[in-house]
C-alpha positions in Angstrom: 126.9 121.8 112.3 126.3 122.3 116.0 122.7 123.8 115.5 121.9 120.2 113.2 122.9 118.2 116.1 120.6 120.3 118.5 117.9 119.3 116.2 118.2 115.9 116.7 119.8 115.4 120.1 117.1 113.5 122.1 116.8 114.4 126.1 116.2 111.0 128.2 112.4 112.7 129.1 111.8 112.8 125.9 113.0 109.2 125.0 111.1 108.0 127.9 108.2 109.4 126.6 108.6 108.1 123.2 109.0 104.9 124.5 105.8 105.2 126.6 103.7 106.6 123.7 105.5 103.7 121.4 104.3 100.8 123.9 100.7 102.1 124.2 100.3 102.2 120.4 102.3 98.8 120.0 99.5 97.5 123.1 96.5 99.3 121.5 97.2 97.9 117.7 96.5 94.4 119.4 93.7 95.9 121.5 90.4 94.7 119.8 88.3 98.4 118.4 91.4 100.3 119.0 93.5 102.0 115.8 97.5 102.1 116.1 97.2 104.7 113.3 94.5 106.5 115.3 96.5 106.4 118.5 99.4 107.7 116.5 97.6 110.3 115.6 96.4 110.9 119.3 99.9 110.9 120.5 100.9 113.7 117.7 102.9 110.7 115.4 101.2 110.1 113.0 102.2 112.6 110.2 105.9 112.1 111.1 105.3 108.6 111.0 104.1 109.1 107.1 106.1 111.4 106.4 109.0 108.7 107.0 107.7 105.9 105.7 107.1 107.5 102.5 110.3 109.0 102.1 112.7 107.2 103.7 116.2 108.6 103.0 114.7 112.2 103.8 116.5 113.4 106.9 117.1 109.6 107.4 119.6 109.9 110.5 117.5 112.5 112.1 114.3 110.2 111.6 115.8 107.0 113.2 117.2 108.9 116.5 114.0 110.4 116.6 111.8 106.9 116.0 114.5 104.6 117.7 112.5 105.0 121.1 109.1 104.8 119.6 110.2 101.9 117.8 111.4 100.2 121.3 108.1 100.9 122.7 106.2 99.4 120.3 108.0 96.5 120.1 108.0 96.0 123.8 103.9 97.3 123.8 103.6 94.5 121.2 105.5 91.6 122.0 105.5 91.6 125.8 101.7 92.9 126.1 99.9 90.1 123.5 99.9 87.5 126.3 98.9 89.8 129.3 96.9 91.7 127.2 94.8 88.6 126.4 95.1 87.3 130.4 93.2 91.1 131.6 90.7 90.9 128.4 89.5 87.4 129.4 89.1 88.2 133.2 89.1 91.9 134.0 88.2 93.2 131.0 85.5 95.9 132.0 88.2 97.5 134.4 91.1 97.4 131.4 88.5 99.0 128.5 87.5 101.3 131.1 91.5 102.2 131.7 92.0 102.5 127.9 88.9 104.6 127.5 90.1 107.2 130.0 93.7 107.3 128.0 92.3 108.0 125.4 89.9 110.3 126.0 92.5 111.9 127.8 94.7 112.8 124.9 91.7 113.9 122.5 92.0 117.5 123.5 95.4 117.5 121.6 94.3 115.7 118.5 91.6 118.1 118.1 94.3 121.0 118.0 96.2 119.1 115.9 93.1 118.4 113.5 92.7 122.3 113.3 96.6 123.3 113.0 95.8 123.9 109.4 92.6 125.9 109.8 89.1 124.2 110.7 86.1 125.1 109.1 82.3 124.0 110.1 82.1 121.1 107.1 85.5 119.4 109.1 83.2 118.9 112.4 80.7 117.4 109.6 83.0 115.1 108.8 84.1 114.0 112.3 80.3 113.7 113.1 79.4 112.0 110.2 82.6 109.7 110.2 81.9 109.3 114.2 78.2 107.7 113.7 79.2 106.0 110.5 82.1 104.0 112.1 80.4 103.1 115.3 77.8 101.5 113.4 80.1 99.9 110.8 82.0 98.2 113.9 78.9 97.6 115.7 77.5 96.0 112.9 80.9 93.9 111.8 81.3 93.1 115.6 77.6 91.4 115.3 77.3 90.0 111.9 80.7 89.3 110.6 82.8 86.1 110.9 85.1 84.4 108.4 86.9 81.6 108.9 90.5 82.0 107.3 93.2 79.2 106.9 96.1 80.0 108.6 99.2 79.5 106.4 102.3 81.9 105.2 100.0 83.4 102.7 97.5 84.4 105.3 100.1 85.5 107.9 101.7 87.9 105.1 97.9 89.2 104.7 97.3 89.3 108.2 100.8 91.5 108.6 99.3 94.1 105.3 96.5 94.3 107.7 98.9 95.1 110.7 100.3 98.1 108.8 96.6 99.2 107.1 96.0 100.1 111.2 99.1 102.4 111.2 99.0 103.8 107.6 95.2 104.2 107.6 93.8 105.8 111.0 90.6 104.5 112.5 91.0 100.6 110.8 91.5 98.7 113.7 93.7 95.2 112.8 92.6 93.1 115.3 88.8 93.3 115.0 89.6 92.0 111.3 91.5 89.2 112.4 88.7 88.5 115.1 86.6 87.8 112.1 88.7 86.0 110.4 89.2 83.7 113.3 92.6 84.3 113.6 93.3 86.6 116.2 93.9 84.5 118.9 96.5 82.5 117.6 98.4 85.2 116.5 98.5 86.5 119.7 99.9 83.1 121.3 102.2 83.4 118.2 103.6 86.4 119.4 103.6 85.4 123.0 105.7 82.1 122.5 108.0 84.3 119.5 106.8 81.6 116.9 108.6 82.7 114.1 106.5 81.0 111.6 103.9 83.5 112.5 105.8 86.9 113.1 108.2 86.4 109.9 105.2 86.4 107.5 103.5 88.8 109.8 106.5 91.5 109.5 106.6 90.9 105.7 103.3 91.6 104.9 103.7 94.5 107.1 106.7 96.1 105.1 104.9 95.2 101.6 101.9 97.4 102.7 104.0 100.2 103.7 106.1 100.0 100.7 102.6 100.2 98.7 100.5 102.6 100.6 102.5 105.1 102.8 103.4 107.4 100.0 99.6 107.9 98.6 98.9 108.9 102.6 101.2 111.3 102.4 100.1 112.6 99.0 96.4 112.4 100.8 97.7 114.5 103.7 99.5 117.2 101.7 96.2 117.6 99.5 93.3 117.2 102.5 95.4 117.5 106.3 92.4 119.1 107.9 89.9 116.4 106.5 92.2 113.7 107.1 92.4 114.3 111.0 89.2 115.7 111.5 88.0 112.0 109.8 90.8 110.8 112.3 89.0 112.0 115.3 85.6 110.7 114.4 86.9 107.3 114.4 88.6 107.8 117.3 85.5 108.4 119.2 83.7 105.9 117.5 86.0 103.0 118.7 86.1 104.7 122.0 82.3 104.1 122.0 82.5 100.8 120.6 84.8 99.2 123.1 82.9 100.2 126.0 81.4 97.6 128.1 78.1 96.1 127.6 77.5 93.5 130.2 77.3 95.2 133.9 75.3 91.9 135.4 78.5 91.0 137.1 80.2 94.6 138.0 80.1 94.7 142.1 80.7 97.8 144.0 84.3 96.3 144.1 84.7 96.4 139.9 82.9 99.6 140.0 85.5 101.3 142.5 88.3 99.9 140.6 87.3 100.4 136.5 86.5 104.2 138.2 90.2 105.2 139.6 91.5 103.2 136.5 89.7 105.2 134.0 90.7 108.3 136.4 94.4 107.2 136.4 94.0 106.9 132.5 92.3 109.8 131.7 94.9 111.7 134.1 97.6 109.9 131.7 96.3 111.1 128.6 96.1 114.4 129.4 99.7 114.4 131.0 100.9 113.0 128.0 98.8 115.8 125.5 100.6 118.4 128.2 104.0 116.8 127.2 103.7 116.6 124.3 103.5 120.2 124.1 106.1 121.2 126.2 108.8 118.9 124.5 107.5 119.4 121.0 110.1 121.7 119.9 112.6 119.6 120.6 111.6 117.5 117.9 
């Protein structure tokens, strides 16, 4: 009995660092490019993450202490970072990609471990190759060509919410560049902003259909291909690296320059803090 409650007894370091990996996934899910699934993944989740959602009454209490910080983070990441998140993107957005950038790339030395934990042979860095270049250009090419306009109604909230949870369930499908393209991005994010309940209610609904519908066949993918599951995993994660870079320089001064440069620093620093974390607290997982 006492060795089942050293399993799940939670240290506050490692709650604070739950939460903190929880917020930057709840942030990045509404970050245009970026993956929640992917950054999951990054942040050594993901596969716990499916693992739950698939089976929920498995080791249910051990599963909710373990989540209940994640779960804070996110929920703080995405509620209280939509309307910031949109003020930085619309005037410093070169120096907050360039932050992001360095986070992530910061943490990718752990998800390629964590790609090869089952054994890595040369056709899985194929597949993140191939998966890298064909992503990029898929984005790049969506980014460029595509644009739907969607009515924005219940029905399309519930939909917008499946697409939500697609980003978690499925790693490297980033939610908000669909919604970009479906012209609905930015008032979902004033809807979460001003907690309009019209829009979150359908958007949580749609969220907990998906999962109900798809997180089991991710598992059964996982069990049957892990190591060609994350090695695809890190190809998109490079690609949407790539693909949220800046373009435009014409107005970066010495100033910006300075500043995007000890940001990405700062966030690369992060990342691999967090990768070094991670393993030093993972058994007490």
């Amino acid at each position: 009995m006492s060795e089942n409650k050293e399993k799940i007894k939670i240290s506050p370091v490692d709650w604070a660092f739950r939460i903190v990996k929880g917020a930057l996934i709840g942030a990045g899910a509404i970050l245009p490019g970026v993956s929640g699934g992917a950054l999951a993944a990054v942040f050594g989740l993901y596969e716990r993450i499916i693992g739950f959602l698939s089976n929920i009454r498995k080791d249910f209490i051990k599963n909710v202490l373990f989540f209940i910080p994640v779960g804070i983070g996110g929920l703080l990441g995405f509620f209280l970072a939509a309307k910031p998140l949109a003020f930085f993107m619309k005037n410093y957005e070169f120096q907050i990609l360039w932050c992001f950038i360095g986070c992530i790339l910061g943490t990718l030395p752990s998800l390629y471990k964590e790609a090869g934990k089952q054994g890595r042979k040369p056709r899985h860095l194929a597949i993140t190759a191939v998966t890298a270049v064909l992503a990029f250009t898929g984005l790049w090419a969506a980014s460029h060509y595509l644009s739907v306009a969607v009515p924005q109604n219940f029905w399309t909230w519930i939909m917008a919410g499946a697409i939500f949870a697609l980003g978690i369930i499925v790693p490297g499908m980033s939610p908000s560049n669909f919604l970009i393209y479906f012209k609905m991005y930015e008032n979902m994010n004033a809807g979460i902003s001003d907690m309009n309940f019209g829009i979150i209610i359908p958007l949580g609904l749609g969220a907990l259909i998906c999962i109900l519908l798809f997180a089991k066949l991710m598992e059964k993918i996982l069990e049957k291909a892990y190591a060609g599951v994350f090695h695809f995993i890190l190809g998109v994660v490079i690609a949407s690296t790539a693909i949220i870079a800046p373009t435009d320089y014409s107005k970066a001064t010495p100033v910006i320059w300075v500043i995007s440069a000890l940001l990405f620093v700062g966030g690369l620093a992060l990342g691999l803090f967090m990768g070094w974390l991670e393993k030093k607290y993972k058994p007490a997982e």
